[in-house]
C-alpha positions as CSV (number, residue, x, y, z in Angstrom):
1,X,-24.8,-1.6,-0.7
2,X,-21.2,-2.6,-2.2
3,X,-18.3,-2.8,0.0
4,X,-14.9,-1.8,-1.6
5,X,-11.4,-2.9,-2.1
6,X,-8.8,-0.2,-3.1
7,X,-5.4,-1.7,-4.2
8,X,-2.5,-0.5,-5.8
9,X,-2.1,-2.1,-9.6
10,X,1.7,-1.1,-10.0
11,X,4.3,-1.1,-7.2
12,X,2.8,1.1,-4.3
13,X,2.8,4.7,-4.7
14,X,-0.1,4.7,-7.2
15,X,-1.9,7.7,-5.3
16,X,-4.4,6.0,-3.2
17,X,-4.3,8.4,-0.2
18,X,-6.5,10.9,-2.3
19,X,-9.2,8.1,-4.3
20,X,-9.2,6.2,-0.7
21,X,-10.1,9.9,0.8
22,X,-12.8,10.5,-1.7
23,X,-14.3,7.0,-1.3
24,X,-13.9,7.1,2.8
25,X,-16.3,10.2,2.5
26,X,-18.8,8.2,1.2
27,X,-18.0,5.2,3.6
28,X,-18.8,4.1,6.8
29,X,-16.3,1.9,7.8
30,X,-12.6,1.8,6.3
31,X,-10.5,-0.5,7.3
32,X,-6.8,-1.3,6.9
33,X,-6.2,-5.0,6.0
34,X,-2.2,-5.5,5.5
35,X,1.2,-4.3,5.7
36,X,2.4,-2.0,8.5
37,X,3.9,1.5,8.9
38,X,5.9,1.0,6.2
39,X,3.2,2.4,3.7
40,X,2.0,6.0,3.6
41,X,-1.2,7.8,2.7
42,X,-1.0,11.9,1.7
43,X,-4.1,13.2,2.1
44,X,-5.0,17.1,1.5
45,X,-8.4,18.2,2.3
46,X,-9.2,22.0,2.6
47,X,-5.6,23.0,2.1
48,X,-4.5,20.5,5.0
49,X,-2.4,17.8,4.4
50,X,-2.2,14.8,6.4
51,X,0.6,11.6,6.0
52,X,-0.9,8.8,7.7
53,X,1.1,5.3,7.8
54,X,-1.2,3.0,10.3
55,X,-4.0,4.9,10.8
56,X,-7.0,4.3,8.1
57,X,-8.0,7.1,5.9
58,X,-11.1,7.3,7.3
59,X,-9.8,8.7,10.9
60,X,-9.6,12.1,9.5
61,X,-13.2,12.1,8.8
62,X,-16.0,12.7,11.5
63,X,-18.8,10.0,12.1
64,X,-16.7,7.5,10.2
65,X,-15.3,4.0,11.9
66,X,-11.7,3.2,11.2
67,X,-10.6,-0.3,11.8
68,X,-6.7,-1.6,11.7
69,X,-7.1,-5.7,10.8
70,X,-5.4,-8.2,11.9
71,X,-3.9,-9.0,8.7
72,X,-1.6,-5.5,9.9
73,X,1.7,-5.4,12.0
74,X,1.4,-2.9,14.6
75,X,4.3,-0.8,16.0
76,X,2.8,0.6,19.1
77,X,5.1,3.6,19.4
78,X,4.8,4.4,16.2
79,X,0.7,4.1,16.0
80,X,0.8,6.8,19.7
81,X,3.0,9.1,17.4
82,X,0.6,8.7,14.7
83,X,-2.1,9.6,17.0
84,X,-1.0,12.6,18.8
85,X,0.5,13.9,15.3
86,X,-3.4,13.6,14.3
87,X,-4.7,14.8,16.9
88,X,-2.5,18.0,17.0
89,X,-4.3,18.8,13.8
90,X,-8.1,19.0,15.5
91,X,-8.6,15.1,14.5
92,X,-10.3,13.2,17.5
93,X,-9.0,9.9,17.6
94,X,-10.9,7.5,20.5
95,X,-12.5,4.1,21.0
96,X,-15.9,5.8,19.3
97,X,-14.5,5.8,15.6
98,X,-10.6,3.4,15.9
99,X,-10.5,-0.5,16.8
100,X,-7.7,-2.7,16.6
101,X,-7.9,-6.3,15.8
102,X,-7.2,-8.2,19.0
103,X,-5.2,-10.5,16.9
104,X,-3.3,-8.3,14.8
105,X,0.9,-8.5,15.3
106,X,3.0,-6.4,17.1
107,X,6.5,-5.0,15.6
108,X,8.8,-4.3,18.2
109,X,12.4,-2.9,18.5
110,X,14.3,-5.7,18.2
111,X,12.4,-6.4,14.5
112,X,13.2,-2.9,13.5
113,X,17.2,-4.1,14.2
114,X,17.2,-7.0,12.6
115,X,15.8,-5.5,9.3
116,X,18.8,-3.2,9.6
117,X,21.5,-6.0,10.3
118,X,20.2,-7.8,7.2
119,X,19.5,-5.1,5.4
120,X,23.3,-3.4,5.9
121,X,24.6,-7.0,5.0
122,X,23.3,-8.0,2.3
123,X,25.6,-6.0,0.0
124,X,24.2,-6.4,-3.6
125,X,21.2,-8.8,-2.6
126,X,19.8,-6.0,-0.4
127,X,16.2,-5.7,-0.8
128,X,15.9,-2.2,-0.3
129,X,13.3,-2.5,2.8
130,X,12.5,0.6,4.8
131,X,14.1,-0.6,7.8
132,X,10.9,-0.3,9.6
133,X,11.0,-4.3,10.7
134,X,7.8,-5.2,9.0
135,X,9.6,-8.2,7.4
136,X,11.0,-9.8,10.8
137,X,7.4,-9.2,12.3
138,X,5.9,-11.6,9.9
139,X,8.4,-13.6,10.2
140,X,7.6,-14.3,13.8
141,X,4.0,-14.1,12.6
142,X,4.3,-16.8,10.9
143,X,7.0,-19.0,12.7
144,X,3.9,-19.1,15.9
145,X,6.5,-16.7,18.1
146,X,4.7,-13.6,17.6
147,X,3.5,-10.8,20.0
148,X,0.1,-10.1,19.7
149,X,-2.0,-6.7,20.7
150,X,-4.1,-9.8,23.1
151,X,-0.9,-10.8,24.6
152,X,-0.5,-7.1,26.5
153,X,-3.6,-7.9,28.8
154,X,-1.6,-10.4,31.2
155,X,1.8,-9.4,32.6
156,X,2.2,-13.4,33.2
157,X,1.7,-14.1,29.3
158,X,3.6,-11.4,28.3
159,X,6.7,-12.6,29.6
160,X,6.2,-16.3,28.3
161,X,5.7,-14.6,24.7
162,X,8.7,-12.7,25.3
163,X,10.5,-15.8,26.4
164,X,9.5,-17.4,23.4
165,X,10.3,-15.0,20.6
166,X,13.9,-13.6,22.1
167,X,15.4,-17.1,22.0
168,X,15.0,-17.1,18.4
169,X,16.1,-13.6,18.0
170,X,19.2,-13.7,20.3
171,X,20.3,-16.8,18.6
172,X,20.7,-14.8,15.3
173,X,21.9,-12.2,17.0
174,X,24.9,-13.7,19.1
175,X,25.6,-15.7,15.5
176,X,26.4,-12.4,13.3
177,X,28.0,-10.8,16.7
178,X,25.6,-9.0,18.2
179,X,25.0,-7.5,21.3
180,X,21.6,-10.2,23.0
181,X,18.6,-8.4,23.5
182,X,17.5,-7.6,26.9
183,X,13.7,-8.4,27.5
184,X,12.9,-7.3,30.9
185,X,12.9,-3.3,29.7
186,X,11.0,-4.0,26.6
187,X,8.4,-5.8,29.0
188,X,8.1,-2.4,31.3
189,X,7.9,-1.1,28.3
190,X,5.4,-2.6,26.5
191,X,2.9,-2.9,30.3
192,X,3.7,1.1,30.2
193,X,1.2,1.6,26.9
194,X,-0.5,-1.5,27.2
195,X,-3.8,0.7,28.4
196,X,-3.5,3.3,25.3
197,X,-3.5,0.4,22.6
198,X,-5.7,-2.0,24.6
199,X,-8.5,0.6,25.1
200,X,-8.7,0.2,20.7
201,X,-8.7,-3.6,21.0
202,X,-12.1,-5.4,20.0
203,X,-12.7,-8.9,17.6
204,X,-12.8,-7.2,14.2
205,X,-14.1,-9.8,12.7
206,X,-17.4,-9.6,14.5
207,X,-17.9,-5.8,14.7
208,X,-17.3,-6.7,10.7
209,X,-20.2,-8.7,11.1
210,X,-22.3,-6.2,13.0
211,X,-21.2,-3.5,9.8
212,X,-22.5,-5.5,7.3
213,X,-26.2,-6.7,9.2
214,X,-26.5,-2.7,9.5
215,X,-25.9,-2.4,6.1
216,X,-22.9,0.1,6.5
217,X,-20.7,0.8,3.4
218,X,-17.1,-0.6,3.8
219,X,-14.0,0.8,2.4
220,X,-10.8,-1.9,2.4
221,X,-7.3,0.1,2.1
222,X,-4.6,-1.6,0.8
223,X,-1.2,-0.7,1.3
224,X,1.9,-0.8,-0.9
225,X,1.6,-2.6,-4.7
226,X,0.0,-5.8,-6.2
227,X,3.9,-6.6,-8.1
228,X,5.3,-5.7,-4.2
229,X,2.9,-8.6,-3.0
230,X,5.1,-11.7,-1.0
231,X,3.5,-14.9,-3.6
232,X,2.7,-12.7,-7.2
233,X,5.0,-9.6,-6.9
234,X,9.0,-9.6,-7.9
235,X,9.7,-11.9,-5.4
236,X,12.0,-11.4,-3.4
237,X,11.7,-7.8,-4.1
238,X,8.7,-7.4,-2.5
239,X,6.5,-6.7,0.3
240,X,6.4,-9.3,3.1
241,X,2.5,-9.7,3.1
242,X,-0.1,-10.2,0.4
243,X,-1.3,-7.0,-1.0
244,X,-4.1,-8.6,-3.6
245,X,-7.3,-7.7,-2.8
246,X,-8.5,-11.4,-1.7
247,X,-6.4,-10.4,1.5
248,X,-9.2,-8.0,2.2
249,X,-10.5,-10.9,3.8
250,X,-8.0,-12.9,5.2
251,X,-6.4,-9.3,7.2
252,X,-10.3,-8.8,8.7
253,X,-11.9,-12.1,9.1
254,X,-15.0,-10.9,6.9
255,X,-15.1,-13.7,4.1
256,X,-14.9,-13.0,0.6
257,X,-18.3,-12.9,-0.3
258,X,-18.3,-9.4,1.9
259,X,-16.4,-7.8,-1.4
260,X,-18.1,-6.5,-4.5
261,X,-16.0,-4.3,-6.1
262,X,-12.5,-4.0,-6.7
263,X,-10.7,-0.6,-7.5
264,X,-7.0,-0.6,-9.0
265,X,-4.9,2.6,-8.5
266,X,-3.2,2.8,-11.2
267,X,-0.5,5.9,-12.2
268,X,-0.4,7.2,-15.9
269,X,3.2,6.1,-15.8
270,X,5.1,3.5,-13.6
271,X,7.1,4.0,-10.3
272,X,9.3,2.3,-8.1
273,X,11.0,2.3,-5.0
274,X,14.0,0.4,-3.4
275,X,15.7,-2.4,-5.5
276,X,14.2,-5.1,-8.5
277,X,13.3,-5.4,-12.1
278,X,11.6,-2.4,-13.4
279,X,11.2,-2.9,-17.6
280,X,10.4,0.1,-18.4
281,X,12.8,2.1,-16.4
282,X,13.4,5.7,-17.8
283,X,17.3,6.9,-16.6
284,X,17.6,9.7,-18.4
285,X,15.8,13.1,-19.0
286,X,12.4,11.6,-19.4
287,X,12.4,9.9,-16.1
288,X,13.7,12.5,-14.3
289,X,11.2,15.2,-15.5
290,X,8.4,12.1,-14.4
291,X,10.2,12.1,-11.3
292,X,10.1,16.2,-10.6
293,X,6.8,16.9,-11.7
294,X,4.9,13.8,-10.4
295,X,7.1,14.9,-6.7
296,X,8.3,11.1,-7.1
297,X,9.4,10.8,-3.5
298,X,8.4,8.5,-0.7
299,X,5.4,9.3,2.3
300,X,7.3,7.3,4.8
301,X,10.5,7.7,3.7
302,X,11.3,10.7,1.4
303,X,13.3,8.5,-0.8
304,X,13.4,9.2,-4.3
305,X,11.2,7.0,-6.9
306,X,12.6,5.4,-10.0
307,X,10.5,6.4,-13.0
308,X,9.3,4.8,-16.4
309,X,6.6,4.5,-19.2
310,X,3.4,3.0,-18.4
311,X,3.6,-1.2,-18.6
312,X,0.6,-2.5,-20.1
313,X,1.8,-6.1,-19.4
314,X,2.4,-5.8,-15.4
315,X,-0.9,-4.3,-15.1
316,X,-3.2,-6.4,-17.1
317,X,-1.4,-8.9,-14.7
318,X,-2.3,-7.7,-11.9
319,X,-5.8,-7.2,-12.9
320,X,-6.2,-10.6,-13.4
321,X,-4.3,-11.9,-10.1
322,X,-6.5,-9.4,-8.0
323,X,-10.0,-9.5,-9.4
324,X,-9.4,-5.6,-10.5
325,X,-13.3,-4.3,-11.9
326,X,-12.2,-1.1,-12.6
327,X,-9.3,1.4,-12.6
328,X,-8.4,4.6,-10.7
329,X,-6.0,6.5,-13.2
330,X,-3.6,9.1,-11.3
331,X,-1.3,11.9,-12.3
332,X,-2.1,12.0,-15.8
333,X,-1.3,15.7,-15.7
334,X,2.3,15.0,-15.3
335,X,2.9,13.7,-19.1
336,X,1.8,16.9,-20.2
337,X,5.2,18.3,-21.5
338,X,6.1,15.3,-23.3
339,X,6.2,15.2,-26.6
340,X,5.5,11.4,-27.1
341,X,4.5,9.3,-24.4
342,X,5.1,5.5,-24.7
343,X,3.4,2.0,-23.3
344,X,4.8,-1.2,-22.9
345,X,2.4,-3.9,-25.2
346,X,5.0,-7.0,-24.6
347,X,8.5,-8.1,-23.8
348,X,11.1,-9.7,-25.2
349,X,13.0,-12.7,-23.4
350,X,16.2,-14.4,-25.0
351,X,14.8,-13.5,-28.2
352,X,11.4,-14.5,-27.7
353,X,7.7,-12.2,-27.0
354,X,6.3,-12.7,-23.8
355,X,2.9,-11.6,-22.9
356,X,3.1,-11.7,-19.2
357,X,6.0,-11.3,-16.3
358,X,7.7,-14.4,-15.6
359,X,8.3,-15.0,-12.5
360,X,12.0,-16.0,-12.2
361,X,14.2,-12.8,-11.1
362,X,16.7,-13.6,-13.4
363,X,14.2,-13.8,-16.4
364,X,12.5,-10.4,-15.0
365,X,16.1,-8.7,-14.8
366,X,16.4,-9.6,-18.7
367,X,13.2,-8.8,-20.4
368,X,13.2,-5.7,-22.6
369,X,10.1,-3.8,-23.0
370,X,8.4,-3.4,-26.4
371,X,6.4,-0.1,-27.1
372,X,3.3,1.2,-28.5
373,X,3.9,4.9,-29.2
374,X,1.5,8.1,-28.5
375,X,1.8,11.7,-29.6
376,X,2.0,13.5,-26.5
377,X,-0.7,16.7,-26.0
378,X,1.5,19.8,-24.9
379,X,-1.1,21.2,-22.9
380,X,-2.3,21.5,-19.7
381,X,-4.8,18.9,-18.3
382,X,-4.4,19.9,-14.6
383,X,-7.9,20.5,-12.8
384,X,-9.7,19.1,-15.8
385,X,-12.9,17.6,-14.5
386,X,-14.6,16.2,-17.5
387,X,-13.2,14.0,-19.9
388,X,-14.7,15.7,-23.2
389,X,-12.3,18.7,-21.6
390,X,-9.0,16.4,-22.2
391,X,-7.1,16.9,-25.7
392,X,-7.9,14.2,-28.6
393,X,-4.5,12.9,-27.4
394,X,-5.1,12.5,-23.7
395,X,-8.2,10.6,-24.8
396,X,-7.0,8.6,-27.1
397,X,-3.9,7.2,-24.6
398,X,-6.5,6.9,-22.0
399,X,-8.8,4.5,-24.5
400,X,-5.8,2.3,-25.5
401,X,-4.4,1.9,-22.1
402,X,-8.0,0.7,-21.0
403,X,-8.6,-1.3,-24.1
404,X,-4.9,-3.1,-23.9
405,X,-5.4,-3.8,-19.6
406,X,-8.9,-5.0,-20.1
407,X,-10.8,-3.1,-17.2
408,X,-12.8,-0.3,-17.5
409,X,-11.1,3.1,-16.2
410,X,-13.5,4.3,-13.4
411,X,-11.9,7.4,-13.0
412,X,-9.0,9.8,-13.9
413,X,-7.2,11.8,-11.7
414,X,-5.4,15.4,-12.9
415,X,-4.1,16.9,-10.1
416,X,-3.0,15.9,-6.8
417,X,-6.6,18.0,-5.2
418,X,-9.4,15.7,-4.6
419,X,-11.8,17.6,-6.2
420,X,-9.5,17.4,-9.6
421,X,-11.3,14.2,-10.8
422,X,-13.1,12.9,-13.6
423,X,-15.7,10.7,-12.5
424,X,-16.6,7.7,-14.7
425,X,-18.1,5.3,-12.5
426,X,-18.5,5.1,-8.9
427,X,-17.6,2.3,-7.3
428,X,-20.0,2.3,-4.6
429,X,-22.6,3.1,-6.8
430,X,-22.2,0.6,-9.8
């Protein structure tokens, strides 16, 4: 049995929600290992679309276990909304098929603030978060101050942790003039749903354990983008976890040797949200015809995506930083109408080619892209299922973008249905 890791190549948005739904079906287990609710999955099945944010893919499947690791930050508000939303849809969500690390982080409201303040301040240098206070959280994470999903059990603890972690805060806050924050009604609070989120709460690591003697399959999730990861992405544009897959093991406490496969999401074209370099940014017609017809707008929050030709470079990168075996291609369909489609092969720096990113903002701002060219197809590939079906030109883009990258292309994706996929390899299977 292989167990899986599913991360996006490019900068989030690659369309994981519907190769993470296909693979969950043939999982037993699929866990989230990272990030927070600042990531969304779309998933359609049977005409029914679902936007999930905390919640694993997996929940909206029956006889399937969904686990949220500790390597995520937990709002707990926002994980009850999630829940009812799902369960207004005829999805049972109980302690039978969702746990939640003991361990993992809570985000609470003074987080989400903060984010703002910085965020509203930062003028220029803003890094276009979504305000959701997933950086703060880890912050706290990391700084030892942090409230964890454990910490609801005793009232006592509680308010030491509180103690602890709203000196720090209110400092900040009182020195850019703002109002302290009050703890005792976050504690009431926080007691008030303590039960609903407790009720989840188990040592993930060792029902991980348990999985794996029973020889159940086990589908990682990543959220966001390998170039939005906190140590190899465009720092400080970026994420404020590590989204390669080696944090598969660090956000469950399975160990590494409990991944065998590891499959890239990778669109036909590149995308970005929020603020940093982008070398292969399309603004003009090109881009926003990408941006229309891919629907280039945000799960979480609806904002628009900026669009650009395939780079090459950033994701033979991130191949080789995450341990990539094969690639999930997505929303090939939405080049159809272009005449001649583009890839990045190298950049230029002061002058000089570059084969890789460097990883000084100032060098990333500068680069300029250098392109290989393709003719474009003019016709429609949407719902193709084989790849003998796809023109000469569709083919032959597909062949050099796999030959440049370096990793086989498990799969092609050519609409946004699940059942519009060409099937190469399986990575549970290989």
């Amino acid at each position: 049995m292989k167990n899986v890791v599913v991360v996006g190549s490019q900068w989030g948005d690659e369309g994981k929600g519907k190769i993470v739904d296909w693979l969950s079906e043939q999982a037993d287990v699929i866990i989230r290992f990272q990030g927070g609710h600042n990531a969304g999955h779309t998933l359609v099945i049977n005409g029914e679309t679902y936007k999930l944010r905390l919640l694993p893919s997996g929940i909206v499947r029956k006889e399937k276990v969904s686990i949220i690791g500790n390597g995520v930050v937990i709002d707990p508000w926002a994980l009850l909304d999630e829940i009812k939303e799902i369960e207004s849809k005829n999805i049972s969500v109980g302690v039978d098929n969702l746990i939640i690390s003991e361990s993992a982080n809570l985000i609470l409201p003074f987080h989400k603030e903060m984010d703002e303040i910085r965020e509203d301040t930062a003028g220029k240098s803003k890094i276009g978060t979504t305000r959701r206070g997933i950086g703060p959280a880890y912050e706290d994470k990391v700084g030892r101050r942090s409230i964890r999903v454990m910490d609801l059990r005793s009232e006592k603890n509680l308010d030491q942790r509180l103690d602890s972690v709203l000196i720090h805060h209110n400092s900040i806050r009182k020195g850019l003039g703002k109002k302290i924050f009050e703890k005792e009604k976050l504690k009431k609070d926080l007691l008030k749903i303590a039960p609903e989120i407790l009720k989840f709460s188990q040592p993930v690591w060792l029902k991980i354990d348990q999985f794996k003697r029973q020889k159940k399959k086990i589908l990682f999730e990543g959220a966001q983008g390998i170039l939005l990861d906190v140590d190899h992405g465009t720092y400080p544009y970026v994420t404020s976890s590590n989204t390669v897959a080696s944090s598969a093991a660090t956000g469950t406490g399975c160990g590494v040797d409990s991944i065998q496969y590891v499959l890239g999401i990778t669109k036909a074209y590149t995308t970005r949200v929020g603020e940093g370099p982008f070398p292969t940014e399309l603004k003009n017609n090109i881009g926003e015809l990408l941006g229309m017809k891919g629907k280039e707008f945000g799960t979480v929050t609806s904002r628009k995506r900026r669009c650009g030709w395939f780079d090459g470079v950033l994701v033979r990168q991130t191949i080789k930083i995450s341990g990539i075996n094969g690639i999930a291609l997505t929303k090939l369909d939405v080049l159809d109408d272009l005449d001649e489609i583009n890839m990045c092969v190298e950049y230029r720096l002061d002058g000089k080619k570059i084969d890789y990113l460097p990883a000084s903002v100032e060098d990333q701002l500068k680069i300029e892209p250098v392109y290989k060219s393709f003719p474009g197809w003019k016709k429609n590939t949407s719902g193709i299922k084989n790849i003998k079906e796809l023109p000469d030109e569709a083919k032959n883009y597909i062949y050099a973008i796999e030959d440049f990258i370096g990793a086989k292309i498990a799969s092609i994706s050519t609409s946004p249905e699940r059942e519009d996929t060409i099937l190469i390899e399986n990575p549970f299977k290989t």
